[in-house]
PDB file of the backbone (N, CA, C, O) and the ligand in Angstrom, with CONECT records:
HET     ZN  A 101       1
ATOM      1  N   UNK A   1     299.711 127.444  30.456  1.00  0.00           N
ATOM      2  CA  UNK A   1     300.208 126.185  31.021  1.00  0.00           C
ATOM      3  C   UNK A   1     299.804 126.027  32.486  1.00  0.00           C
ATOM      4  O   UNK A   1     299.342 124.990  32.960  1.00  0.00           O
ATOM      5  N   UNK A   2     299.970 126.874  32.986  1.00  0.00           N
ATOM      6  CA  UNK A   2     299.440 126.939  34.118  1.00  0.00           C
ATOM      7  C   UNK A   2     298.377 126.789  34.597  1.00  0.00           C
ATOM      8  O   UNK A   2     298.348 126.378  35.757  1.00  0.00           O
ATOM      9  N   UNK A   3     297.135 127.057  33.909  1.00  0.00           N
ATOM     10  CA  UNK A   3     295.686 126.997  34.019  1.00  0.00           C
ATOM     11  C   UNK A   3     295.612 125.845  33.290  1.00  0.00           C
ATOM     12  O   UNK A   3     294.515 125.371  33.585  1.00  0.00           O
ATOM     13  N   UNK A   4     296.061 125.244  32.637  1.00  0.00           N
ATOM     14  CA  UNK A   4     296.076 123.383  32.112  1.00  0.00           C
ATOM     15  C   UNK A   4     296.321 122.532  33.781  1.00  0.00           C
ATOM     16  O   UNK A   4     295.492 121.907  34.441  1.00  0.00           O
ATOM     17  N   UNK A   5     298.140 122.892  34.153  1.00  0.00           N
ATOM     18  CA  UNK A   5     297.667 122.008  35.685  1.00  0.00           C
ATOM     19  C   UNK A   5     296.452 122.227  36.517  1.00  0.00           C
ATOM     20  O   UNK A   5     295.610 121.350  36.714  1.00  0.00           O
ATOM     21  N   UNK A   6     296.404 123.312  36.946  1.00  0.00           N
ATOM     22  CA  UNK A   6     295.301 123.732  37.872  1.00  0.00           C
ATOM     23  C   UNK A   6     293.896 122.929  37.466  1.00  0.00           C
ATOM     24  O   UNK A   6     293.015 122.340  38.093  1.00  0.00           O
ATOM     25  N   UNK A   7     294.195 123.250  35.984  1.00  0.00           N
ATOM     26  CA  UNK A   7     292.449 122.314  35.412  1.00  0.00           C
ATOM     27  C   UNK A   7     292.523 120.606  35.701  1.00  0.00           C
ATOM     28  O   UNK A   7     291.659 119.766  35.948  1.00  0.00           O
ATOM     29  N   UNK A   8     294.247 120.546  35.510  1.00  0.00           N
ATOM     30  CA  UNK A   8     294.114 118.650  35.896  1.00  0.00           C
ATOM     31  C   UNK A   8     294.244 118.860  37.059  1.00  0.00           C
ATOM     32  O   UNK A   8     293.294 119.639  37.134  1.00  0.00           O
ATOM     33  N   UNK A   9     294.751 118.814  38.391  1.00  0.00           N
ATOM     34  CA  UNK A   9     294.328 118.839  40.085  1.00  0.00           C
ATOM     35  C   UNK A   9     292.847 119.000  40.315  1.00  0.00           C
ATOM     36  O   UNK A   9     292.351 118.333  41.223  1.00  0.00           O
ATOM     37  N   UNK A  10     292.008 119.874  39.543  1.00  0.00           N
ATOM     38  CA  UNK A  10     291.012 119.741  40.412  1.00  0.00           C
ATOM     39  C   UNK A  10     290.451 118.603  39.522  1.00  0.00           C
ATOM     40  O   UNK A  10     289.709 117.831  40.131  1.00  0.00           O
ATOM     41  N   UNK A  11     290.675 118.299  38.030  1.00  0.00           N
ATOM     42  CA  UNK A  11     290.172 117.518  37.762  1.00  0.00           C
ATOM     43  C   UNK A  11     289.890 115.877  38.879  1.00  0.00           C
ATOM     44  O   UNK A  11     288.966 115.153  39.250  1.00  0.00           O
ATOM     45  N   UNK A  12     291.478 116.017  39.022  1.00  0.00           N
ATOM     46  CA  UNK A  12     291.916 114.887  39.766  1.00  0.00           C
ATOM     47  C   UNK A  12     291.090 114.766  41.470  1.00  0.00           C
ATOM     48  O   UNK A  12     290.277 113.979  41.955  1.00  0.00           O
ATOM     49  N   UNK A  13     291.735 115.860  41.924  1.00  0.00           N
ATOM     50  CA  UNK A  13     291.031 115.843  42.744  1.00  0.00           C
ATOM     51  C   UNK A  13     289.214 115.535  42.821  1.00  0.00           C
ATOM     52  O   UNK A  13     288.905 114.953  43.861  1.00  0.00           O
ATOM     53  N   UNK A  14     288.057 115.838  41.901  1.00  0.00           N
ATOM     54  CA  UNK A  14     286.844 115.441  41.329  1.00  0.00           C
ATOM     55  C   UNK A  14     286.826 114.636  41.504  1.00  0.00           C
ATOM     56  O   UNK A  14     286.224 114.248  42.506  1.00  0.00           O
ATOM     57  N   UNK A  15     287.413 113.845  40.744  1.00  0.00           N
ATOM     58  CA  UNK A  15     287.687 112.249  40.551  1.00  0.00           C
ATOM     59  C   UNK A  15     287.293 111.266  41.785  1.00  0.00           C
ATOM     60  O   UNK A  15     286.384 110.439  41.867  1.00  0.00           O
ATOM     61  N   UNK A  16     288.558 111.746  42.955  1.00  0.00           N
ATOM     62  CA  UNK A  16     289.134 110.906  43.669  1.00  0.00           C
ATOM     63  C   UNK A  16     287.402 111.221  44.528  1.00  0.00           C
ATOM     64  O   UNK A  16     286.661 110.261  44.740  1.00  0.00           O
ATOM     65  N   UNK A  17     287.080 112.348  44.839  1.00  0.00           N
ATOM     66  CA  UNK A  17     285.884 112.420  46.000  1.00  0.00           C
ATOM     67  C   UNK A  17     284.743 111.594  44.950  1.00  0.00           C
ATOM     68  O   UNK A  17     284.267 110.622  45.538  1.00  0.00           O
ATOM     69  N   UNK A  18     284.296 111.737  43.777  1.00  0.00           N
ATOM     70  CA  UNK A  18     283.286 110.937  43.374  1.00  0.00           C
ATOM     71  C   UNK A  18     283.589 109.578  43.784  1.00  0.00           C
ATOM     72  O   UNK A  18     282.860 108.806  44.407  1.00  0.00           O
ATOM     73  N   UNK A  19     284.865 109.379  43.310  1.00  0.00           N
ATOM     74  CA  UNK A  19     284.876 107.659  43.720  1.00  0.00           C
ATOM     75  C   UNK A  19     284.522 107.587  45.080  1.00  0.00           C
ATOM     76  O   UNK A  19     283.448 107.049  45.350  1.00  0.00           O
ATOM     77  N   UNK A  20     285.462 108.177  46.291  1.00  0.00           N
ATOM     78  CA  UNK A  20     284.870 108.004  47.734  1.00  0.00           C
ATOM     79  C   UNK A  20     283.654 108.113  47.810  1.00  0.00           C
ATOM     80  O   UNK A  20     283.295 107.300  48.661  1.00  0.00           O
ATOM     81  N   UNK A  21     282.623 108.758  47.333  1.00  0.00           N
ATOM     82  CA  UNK A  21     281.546 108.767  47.045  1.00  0.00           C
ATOM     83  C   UNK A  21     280.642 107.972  46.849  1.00  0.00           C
ATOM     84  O   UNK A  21     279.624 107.822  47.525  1.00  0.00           O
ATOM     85  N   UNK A  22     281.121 107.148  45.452  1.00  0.00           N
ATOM     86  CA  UNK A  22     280.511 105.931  45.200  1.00  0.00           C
ATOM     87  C   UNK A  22     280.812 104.379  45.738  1.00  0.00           C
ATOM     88  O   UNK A  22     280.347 103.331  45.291  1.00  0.00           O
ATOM     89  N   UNK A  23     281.637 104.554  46.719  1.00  0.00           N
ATOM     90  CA  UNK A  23     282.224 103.607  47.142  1.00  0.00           C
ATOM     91  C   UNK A  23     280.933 102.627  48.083  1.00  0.00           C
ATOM     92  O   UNK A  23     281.477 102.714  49.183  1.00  0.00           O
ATOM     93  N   UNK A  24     280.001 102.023  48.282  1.00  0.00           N
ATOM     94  CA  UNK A  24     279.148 102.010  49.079  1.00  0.00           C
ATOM     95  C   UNK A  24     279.744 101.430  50.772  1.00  0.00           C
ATOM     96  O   UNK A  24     280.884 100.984  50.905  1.00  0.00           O
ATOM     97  N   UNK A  25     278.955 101.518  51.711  1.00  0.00           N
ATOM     98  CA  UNK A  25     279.510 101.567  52.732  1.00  0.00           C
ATOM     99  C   UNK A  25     279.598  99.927  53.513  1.00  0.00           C
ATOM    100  O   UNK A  25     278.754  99.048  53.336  1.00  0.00           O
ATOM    101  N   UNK A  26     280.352  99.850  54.051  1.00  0.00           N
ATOM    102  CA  UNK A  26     280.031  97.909  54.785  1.00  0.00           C
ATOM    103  C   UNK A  26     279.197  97.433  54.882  1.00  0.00           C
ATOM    104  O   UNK A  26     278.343  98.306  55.037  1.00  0.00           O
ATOM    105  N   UNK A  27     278.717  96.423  54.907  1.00  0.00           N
ATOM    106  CA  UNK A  27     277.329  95.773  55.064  1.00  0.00           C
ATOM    107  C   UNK A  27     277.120  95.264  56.817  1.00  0.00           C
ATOM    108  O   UNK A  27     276.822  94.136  57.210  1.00  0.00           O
ATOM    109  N   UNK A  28     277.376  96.452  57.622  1.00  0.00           N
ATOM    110  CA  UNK A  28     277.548  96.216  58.944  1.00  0.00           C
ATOM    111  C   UNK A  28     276.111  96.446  59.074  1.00  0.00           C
ATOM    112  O   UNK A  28     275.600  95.490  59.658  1.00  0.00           O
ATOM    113  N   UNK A  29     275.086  97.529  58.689  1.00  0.00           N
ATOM    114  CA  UNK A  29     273.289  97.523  58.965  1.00  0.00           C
ATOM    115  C   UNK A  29     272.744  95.995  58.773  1.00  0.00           C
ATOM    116  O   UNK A  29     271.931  95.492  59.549  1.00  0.00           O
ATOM    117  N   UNK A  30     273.189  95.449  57.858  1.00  0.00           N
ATOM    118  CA  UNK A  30     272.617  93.810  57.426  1.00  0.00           C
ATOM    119  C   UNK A  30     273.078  92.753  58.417  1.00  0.00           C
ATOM    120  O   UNK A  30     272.502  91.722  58.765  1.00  0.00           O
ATOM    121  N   UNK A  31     274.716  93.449  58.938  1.00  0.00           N
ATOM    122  CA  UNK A  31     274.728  92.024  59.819  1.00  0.00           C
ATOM    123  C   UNK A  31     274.378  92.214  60.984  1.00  0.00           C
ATOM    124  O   UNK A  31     273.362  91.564  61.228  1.00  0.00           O
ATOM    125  N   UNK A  32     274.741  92.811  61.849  1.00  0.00           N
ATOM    126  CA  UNK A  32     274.652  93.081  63.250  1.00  0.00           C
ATOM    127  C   UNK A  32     273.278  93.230  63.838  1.00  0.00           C
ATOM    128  O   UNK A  32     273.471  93.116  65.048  1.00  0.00           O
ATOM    129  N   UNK A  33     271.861  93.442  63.614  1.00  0.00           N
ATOM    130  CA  UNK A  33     271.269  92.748  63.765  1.00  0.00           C
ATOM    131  C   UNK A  33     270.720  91.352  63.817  1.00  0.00           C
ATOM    132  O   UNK A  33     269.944  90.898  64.658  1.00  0.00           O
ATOM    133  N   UNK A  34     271.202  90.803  62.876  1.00  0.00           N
ATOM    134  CA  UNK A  34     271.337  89.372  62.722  1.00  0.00           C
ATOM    135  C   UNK A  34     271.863  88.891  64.228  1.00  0.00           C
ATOM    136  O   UNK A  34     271.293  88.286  65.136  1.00  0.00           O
ATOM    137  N   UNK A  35     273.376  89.503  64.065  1.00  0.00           N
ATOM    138  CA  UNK A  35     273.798  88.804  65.147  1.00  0.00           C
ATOM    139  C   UNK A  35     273.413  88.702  66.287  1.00  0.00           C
ATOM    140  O   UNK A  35     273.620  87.745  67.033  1.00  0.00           O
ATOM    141  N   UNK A  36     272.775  89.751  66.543  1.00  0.00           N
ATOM    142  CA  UNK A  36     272.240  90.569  67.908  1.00  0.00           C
ATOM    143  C   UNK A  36     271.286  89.371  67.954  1.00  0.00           C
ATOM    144  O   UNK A  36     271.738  88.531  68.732  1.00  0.00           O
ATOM    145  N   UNK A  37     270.306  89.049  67.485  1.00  0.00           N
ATOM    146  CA  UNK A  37     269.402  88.244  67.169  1.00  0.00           C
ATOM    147  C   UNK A  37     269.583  86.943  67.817  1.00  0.00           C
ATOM    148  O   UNK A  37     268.921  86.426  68.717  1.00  0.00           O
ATOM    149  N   UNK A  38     270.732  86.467  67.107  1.00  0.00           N
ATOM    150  CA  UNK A  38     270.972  85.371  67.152  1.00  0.00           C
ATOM    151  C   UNK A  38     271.730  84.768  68.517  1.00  0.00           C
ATOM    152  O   UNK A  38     271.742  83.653  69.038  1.00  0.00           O
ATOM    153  N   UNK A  39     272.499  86.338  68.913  1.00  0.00           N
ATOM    154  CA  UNK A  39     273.324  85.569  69.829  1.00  0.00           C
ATOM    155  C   UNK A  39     273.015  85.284  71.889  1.00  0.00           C
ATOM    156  O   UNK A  39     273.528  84.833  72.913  1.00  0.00           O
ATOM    157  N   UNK A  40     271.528  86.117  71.200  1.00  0.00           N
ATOM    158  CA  UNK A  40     270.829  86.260  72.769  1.00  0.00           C
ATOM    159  C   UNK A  40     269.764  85.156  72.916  1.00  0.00           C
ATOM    160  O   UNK A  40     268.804  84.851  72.209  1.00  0.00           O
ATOM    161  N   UNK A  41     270.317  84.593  74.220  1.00  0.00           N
ATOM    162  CA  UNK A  41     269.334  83.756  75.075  1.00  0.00           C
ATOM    163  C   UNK A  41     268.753  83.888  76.069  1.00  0.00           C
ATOM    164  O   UNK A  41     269.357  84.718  76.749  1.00  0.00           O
ATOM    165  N   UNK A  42     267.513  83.373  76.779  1.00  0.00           N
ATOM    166  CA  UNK A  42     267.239  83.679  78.100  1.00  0.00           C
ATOM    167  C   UNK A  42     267.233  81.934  79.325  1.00  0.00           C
ATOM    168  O   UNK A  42     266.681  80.834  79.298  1.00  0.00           O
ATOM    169  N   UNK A  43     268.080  82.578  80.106  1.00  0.00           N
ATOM    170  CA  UNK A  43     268.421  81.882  81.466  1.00  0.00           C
ATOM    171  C   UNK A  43     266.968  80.838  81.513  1.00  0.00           C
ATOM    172  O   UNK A  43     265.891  81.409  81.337  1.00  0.00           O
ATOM    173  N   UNK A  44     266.968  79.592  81.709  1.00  0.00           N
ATOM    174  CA  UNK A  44     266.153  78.338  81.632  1.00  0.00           C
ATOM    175  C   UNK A  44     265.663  79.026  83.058  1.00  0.00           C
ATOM    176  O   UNK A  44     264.552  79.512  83.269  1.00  0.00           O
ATOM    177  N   UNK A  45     266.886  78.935  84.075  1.00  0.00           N
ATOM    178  CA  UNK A  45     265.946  78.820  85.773  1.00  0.00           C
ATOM    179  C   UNK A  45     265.268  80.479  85.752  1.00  0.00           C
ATOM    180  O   UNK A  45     264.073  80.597  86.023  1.00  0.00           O
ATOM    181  N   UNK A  46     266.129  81.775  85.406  1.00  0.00           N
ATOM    182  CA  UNK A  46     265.270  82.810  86.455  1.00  0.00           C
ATOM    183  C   UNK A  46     265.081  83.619  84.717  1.00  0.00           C
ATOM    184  O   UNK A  46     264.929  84.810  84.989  1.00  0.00           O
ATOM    185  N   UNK A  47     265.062  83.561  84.114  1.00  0.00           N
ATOM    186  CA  UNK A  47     264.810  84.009  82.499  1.00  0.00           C
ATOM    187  C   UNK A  47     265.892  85.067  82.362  1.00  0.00           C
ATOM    188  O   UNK A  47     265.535  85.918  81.546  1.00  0.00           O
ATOM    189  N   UNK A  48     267.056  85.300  82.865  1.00  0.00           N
ATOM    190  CA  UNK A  48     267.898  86.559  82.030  1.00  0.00           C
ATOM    191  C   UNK A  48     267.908  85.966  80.860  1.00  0.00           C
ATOM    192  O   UNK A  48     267.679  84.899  80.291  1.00  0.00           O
ATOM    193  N   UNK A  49     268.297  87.168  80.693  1.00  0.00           N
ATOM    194  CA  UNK A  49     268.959  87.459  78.831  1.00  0.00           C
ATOM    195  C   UNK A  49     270.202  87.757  78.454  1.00  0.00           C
ATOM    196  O   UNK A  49     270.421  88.948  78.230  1.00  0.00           O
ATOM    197  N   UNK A  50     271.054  87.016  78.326  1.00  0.00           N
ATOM    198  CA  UNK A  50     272.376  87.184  77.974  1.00  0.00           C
ATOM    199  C   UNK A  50     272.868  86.664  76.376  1.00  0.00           C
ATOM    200  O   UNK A  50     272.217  85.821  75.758  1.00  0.00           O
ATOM    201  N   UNK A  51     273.840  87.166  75.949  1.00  0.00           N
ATOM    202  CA  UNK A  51     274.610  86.733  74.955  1.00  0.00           C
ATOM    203  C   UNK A  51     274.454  84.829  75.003  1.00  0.00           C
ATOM    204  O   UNK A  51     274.119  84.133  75.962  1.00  0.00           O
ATOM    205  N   UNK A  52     274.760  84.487  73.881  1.00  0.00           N
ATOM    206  CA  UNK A  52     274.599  82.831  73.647  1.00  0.00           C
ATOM    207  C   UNK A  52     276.323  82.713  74.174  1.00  0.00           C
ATOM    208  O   UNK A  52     276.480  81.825  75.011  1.00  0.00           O
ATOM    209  N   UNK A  53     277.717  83.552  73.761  1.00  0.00           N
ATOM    210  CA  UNK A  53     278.638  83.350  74.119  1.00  0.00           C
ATOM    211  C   UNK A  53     279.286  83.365  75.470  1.00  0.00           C
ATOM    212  O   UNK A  53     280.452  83.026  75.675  1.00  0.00           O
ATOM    213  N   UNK A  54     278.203  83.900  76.625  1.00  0.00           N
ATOM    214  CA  UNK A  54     278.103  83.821  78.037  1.00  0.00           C
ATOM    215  C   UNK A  54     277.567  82.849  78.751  1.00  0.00           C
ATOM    216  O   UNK A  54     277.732  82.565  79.937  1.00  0.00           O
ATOM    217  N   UNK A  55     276.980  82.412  78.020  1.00  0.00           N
ATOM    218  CA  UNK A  55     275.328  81.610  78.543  1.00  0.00           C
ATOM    219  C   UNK A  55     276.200  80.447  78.314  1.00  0.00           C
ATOM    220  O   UNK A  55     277.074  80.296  77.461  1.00  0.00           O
ATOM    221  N   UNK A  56     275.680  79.439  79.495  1.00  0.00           N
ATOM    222  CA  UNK A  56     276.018  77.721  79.751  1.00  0.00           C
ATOM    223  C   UNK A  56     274.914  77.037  79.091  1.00  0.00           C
ATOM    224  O   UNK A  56     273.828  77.202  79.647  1.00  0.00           O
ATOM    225  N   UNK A  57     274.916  76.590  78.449  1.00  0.00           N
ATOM    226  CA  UNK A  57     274.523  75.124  78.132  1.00  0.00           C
ATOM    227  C   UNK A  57     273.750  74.323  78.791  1.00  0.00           C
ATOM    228  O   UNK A  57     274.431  74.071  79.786  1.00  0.00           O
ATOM    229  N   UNK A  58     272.825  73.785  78.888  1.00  0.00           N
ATOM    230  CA  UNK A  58     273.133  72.689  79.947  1.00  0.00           C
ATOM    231  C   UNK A  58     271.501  72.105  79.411  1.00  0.00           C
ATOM    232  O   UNK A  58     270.798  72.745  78.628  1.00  0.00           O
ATOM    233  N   UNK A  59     271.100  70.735  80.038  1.00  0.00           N
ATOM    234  CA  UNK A  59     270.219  69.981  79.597  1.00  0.00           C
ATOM    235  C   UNK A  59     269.297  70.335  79.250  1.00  0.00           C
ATOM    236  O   UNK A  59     268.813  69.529  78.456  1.00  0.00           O
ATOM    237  N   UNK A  60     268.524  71.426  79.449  1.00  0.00           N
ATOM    238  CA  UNK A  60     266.999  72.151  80.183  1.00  0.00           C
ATOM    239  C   UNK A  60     267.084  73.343  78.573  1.00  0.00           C
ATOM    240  O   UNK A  60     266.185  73.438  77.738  1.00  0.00           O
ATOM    241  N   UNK A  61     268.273  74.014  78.555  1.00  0.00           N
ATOM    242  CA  UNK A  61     268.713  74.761  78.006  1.00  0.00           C
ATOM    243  C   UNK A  61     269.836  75.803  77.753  1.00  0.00           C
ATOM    244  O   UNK A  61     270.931  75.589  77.234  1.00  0.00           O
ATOM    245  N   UNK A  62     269.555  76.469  78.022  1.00  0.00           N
ATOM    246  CA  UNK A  62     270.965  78.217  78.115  1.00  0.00           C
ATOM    247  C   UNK A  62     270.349  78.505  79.371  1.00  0.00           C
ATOM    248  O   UNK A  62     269.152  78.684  79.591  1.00  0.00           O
ATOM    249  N   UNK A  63     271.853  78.541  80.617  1.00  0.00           N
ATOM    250  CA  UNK A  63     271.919  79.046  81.819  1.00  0.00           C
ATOM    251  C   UNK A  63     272.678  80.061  82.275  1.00  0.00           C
ATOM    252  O   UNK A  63     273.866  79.776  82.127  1.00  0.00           O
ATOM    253  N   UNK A  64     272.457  81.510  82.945  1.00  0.00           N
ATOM    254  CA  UNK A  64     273.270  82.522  82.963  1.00  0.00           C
ATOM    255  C   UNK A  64     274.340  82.122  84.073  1.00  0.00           C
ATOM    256  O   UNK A  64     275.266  82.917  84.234  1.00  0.00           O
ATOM    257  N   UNK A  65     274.309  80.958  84.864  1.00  0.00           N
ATOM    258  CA  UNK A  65     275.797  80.402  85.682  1.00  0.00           C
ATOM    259  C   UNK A  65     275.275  78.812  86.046  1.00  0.00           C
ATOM    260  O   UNK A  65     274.173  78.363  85.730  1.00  0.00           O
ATOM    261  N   UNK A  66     276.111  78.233  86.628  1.00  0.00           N
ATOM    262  CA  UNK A  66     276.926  76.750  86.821  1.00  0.00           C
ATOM    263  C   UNK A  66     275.411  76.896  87.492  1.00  0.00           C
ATOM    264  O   UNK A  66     274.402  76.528  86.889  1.00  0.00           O
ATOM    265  N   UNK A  67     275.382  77.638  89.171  1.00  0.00           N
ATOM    266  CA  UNK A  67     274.614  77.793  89.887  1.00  0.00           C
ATOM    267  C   UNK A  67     272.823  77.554  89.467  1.00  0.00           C
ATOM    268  O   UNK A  67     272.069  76.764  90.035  1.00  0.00           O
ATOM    269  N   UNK A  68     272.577  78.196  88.679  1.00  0.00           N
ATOM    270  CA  UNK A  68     271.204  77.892  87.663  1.00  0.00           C
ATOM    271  C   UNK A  68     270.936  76.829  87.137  1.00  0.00           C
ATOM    272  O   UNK A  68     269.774  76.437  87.237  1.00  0.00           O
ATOM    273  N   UNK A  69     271.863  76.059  86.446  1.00  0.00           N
ATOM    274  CA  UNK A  69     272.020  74.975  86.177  1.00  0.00           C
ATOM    275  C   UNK A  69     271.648  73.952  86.630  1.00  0.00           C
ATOM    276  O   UNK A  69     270.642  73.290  86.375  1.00  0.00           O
ATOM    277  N   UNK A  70     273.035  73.679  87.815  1.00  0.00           N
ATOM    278  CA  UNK A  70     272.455  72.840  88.684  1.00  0.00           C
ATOM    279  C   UNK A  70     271.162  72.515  89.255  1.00  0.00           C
ATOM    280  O   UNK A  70     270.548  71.448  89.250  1.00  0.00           O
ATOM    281  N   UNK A  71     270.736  74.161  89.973  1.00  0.00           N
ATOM    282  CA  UNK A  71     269.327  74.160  90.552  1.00  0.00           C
ATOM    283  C   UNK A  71     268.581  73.537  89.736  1.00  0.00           C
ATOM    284  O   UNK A  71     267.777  72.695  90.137  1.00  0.00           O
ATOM    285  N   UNK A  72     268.737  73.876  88.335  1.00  0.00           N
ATOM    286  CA  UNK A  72     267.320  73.540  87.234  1.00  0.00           C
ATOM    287  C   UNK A  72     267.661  71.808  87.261  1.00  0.00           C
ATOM    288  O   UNK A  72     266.884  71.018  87.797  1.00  0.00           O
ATOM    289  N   UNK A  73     268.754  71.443  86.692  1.00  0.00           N
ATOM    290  CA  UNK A  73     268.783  70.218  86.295  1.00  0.00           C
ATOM    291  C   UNK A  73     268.753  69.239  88.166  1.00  0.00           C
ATOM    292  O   UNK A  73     267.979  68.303  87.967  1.00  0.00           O
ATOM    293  N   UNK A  74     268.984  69.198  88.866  1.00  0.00           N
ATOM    294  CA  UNK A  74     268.558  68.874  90.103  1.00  0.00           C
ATOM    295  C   UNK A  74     267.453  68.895  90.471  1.00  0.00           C
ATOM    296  O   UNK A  74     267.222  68.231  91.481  1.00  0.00           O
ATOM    297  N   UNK A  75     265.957  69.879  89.635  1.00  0.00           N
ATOM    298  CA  UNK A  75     265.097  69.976  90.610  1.00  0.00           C
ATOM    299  C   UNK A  75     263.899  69.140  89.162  1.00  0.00           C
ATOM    300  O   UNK A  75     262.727  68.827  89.371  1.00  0.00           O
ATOM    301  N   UNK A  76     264.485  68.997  88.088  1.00  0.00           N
ATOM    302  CA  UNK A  76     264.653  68.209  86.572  1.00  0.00           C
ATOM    303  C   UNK A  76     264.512  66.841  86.953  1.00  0.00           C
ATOM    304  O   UNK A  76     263.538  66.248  86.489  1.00  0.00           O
ATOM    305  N   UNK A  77     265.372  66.159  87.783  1.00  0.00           N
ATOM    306  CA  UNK A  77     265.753  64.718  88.065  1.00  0.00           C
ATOM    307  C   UNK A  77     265.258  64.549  88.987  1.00  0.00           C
ATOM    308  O   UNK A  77     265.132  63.338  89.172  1.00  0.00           O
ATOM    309  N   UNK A  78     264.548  65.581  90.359  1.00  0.00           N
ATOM    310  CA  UNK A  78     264.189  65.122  91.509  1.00  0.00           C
ATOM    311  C   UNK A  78     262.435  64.849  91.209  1.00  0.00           C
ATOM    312  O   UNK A  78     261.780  64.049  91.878  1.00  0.00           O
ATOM    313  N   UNK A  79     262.064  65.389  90.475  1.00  0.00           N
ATOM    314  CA  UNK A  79     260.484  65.865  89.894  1.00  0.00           C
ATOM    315  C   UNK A  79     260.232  64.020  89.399  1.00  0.00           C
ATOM    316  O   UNK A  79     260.161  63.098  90.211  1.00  0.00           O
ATOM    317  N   UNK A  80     260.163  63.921  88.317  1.00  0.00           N
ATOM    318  CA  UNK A  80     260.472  62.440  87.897  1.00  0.00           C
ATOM    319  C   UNK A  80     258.525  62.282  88.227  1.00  0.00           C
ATOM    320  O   UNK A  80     257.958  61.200  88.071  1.00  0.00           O
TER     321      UNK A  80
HETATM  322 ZN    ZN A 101     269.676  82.356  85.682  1.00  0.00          ZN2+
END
């Protein structure tokens, strides 16, 4: 009787690591490049490279501050 439990625990135990095993892992390799990808821009006036979620907006394009901006879109409207 005794060597019956022992045979079901490790059975069990078998079990449980194959499944962890086969479990496959997140699909974090597939995304995070992507994102990386996606979420970097470079500064219109002096070319950094920052995140798209840092980066301003602005007419010209993606600006790494207010300051860039302005300069670009000011020197944008003075050109003409
Ligand atoms: Zn800049």
């Amino acid at each position: 009787m005794k060597y019956l439990i022992l045979l079901l625990v490790i059975g069990i135990v078998a079990l449980l690591l194959g499944f962890k095993r086969r479990t496959p892992p997140p699909m974090r390799r597939e995304d995070e490049p992507k994102k990386k990808a996606l979420s970097m821009v470079s500064c219109a006036e002096c070319g950094l490279h920052l995140p798209v979620g840092e980066a301003l907006p602005g007419v010209g394009g993606h600006f790494c501050s207010a300051e860039h901006r302005n300069a670009y879109e000011t020197r944008q409207g003075g050109v003409q």
